[in-house]
C-alpha positions as CSV (number, residue, x, y, z in Angstrom):
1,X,0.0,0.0,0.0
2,X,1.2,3.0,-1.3
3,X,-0.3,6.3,1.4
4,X,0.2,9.9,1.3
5,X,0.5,12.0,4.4
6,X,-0.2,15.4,4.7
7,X,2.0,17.7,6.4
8,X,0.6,16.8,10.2
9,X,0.7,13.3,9.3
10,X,-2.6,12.4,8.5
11,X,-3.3,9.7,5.5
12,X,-5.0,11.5,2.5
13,X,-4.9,9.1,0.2
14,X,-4.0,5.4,-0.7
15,X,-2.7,3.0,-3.3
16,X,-3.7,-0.4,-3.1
17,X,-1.2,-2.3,-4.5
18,X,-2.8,-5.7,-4.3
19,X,-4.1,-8.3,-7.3
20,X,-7.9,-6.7,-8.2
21,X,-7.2,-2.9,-7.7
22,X,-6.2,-0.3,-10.3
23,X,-5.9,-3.1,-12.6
24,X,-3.8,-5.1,-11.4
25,X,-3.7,-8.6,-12.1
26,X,-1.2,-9.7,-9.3
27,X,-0.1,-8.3,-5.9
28,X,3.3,-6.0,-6.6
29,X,5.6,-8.2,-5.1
30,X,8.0,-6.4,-3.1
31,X,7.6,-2.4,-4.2
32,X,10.9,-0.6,-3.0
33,X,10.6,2.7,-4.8
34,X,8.3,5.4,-5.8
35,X,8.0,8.6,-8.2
36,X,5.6,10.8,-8.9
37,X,5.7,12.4,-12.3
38,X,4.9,16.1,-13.4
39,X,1.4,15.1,-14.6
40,X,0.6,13.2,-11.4
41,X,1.5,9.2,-12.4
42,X,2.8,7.0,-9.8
43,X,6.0,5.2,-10.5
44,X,6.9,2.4,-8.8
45,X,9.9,0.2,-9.4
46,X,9.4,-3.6,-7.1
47,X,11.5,-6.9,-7.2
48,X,12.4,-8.7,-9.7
49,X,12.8,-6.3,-12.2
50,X,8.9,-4.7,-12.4
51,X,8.4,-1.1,-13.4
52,X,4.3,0.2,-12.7
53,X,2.9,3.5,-14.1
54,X,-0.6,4.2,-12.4
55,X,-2.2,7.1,-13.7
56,X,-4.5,9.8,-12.7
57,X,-8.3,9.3,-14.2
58,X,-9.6,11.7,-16.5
C-alpha cells in the first residue's frame, strides 16, 4: 500500500497495491521505490525487475 500523508501526518490518500485494484492482475511483489511524475502518475519500481505506471483518471 502506497499512502500519502499530509503535512501533520494524516493519510490522504491510498494506493492499493494488491491483485484486483487499479488493474492489477497480481499483488506487486515487493515495491521498493516510488516517483511521482509532473502530470501526477505514480512510478513504482518492485522486485524482480517490475516497473508500474498508475495514472490519474480523467
Amino acid at each position: 500500500m502506497a499512502v500519502e500523508f499530509d503535512e501533520d501526518g494524516q493519510a490522504i490518500s491510498a494506493l492499493a497495491l494488491w491483485r484486483g485494484f487499479h488493474g492489477l492482475k497480481n499483488n506487486v511483489p515487493q515495491a521498493e521505490g516510488i516517483a511521482i511524475g509532473p502530470e501526477g502518475q505514480i512510478f513504482i519500481v518492485s522486485e524482480p525487475n517490475l516497473f508500474y505506471v498508475f495514472s490519474p483518471p480523467d
